[in-house]
FITOR-60169 format. One record per atom (N, C-alpha, C, O): residue in three letters; x, y, z. Coordinates in steps of 0.02 Angstrom, whole numbers, plus 50000, padded with zeros to 5 digits. Last residue first. Layout:
BEGIN
ALAXYZ;...
This chain:
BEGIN
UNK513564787449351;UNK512984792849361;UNK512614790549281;UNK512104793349261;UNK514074769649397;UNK514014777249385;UNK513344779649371;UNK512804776749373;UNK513564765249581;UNK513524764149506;UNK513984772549461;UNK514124778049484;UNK513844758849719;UNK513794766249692;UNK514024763449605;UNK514524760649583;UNK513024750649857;UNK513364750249803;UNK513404757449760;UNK512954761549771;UNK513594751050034;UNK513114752349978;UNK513394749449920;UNK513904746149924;UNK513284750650206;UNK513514745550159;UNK513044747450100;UNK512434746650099;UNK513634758150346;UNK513154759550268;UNK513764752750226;UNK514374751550223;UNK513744759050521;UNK514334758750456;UNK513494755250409;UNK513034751750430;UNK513944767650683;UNK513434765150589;UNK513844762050547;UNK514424763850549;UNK514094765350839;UNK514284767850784;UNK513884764250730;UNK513574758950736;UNK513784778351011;UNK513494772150944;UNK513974773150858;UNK514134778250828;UNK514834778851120;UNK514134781551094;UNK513944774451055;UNK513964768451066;UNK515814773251187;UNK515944779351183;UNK515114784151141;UNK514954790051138;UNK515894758551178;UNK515804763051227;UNK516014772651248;UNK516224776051295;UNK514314756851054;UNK515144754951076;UNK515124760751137;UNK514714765151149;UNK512884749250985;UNK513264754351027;UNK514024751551054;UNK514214745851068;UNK512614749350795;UNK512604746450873;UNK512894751150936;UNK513104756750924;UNK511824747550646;UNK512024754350690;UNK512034748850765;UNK511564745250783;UNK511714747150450;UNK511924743750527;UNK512234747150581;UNK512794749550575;UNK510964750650331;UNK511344752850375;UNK511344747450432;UNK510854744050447;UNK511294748650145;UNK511054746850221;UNK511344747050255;UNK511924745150250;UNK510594754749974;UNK511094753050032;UNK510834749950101;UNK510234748850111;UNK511114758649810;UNK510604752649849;UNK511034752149924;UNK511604750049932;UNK511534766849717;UNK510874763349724;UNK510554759049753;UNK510024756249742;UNK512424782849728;UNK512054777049770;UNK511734773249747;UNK511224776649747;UNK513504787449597;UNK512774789449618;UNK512614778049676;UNK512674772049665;UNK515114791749564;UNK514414790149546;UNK513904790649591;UNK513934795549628;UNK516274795749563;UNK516114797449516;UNK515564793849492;UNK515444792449433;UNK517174790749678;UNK517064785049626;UNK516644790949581;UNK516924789249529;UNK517014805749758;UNK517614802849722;UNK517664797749692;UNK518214797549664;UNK515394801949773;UNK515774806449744;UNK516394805449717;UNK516434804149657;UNK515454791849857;UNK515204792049801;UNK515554796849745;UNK515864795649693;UNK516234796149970;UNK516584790449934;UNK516234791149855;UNK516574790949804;UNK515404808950011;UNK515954808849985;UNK516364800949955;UNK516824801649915;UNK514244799550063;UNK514004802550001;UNK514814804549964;UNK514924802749906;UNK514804792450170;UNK514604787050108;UNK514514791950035;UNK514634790149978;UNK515004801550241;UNK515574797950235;UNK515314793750156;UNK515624792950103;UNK513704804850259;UNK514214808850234;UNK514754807750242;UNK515124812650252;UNK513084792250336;UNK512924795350265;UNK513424800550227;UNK513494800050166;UNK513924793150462;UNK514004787750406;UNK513834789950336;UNK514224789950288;UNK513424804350503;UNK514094805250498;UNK514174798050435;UNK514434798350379;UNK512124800550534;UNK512184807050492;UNK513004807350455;UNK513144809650400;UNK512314791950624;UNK512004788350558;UNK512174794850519;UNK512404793750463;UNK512954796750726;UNK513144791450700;UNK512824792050624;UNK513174792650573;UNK511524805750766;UNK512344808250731;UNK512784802250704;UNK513004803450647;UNK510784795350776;UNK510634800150760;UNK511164803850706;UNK511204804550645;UNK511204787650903;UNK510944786050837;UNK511024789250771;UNK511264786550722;UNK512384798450967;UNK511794796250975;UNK511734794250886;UNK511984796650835;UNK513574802050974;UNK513504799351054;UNK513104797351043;UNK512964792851084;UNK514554791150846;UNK514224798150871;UNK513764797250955;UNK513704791850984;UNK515194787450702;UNK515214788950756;UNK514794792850808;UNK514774798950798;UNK515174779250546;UNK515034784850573;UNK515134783650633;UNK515204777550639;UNK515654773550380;UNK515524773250436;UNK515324779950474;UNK515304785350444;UNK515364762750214;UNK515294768850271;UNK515184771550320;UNK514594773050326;UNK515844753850071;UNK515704755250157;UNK515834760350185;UNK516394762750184;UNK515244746549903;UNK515744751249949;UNK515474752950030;UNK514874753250041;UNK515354738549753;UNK515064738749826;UNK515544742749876;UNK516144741649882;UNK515334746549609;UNK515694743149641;UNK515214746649745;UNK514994751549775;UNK514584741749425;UNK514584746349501;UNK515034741649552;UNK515124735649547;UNK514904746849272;UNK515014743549329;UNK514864746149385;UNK514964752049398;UNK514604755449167;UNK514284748849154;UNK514334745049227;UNK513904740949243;UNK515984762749156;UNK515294763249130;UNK515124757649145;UNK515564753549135;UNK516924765449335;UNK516884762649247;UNK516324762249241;UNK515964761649291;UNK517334774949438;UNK516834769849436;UNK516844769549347;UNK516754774349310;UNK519044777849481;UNK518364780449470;UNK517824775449445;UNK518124770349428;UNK520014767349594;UNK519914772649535;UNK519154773349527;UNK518734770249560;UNK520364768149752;UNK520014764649724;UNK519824771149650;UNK519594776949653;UNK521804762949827;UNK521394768249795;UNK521054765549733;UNK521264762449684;UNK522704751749857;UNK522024752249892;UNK521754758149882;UNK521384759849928;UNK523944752149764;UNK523334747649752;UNK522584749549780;UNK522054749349748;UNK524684761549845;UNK524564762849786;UNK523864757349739;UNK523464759049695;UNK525024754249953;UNK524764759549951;UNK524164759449905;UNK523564758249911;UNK525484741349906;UNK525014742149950;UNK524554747649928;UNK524004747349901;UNK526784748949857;UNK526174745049800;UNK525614742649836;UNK525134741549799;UNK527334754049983;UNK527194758149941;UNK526574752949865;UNK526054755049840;UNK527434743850041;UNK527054746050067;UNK526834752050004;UNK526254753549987;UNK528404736849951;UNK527994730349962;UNK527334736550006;UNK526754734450006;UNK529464744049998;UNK529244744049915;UNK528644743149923;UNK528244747549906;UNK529654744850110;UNK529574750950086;UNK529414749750016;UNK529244754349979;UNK530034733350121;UNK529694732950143;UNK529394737650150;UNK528894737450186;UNK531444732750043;UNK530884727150037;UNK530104728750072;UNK529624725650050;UNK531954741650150;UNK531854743550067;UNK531484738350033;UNK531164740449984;UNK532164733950248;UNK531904739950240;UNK531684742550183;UNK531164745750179;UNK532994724550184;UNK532254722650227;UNK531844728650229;UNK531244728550214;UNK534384730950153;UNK533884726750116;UNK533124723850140;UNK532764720950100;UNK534584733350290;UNK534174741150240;UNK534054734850194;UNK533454733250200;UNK534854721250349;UNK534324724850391;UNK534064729050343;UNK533454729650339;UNK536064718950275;UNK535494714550277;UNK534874718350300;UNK534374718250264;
């Protein structure tokens, strides 16, 4: 009973998986995407978000067009997270 659960639940993670990669950006469509950052200051936070956001672009295989940042402090510095959309190129 118990490896039947296990194996139910090794399937059920594995099509998880496999679902939450996001394929390359199709002609005509853009898909809304998020980006975060960390950092002791504004500054670096926001730097770290943007190059989190520019590599997502990249692997969708398109280009930014429209974004916004939201930056607060947590207790370790400040964090960003970019709410964009990335079209293709």
């Amino acid at each position: 009973m118990t490896h039947k659960i296990s194996l139910i639940a090794a399937l059920i993670a594995g099509m998880a998986c496999g679902l939450s990669f996001a394929g390359p950006v199709q002609a005509g469509t853009c898909q809304p995407v998020k980006a975060k950052g960390v950092g002791k200051t504004i500054a670096i936070a926001t730097t770290y978000a943007q190059a989190d956001l520019k590599q997502t672009a990249k692997a969708l295989k398109g280009s930014v067009t429209q974004a916004s940042t939201n930056c607060g402090a947590v207790p370790d510095g400040y964090r960003c997270k970019i709410s964009a959309v990335v079209c293709p190129k």
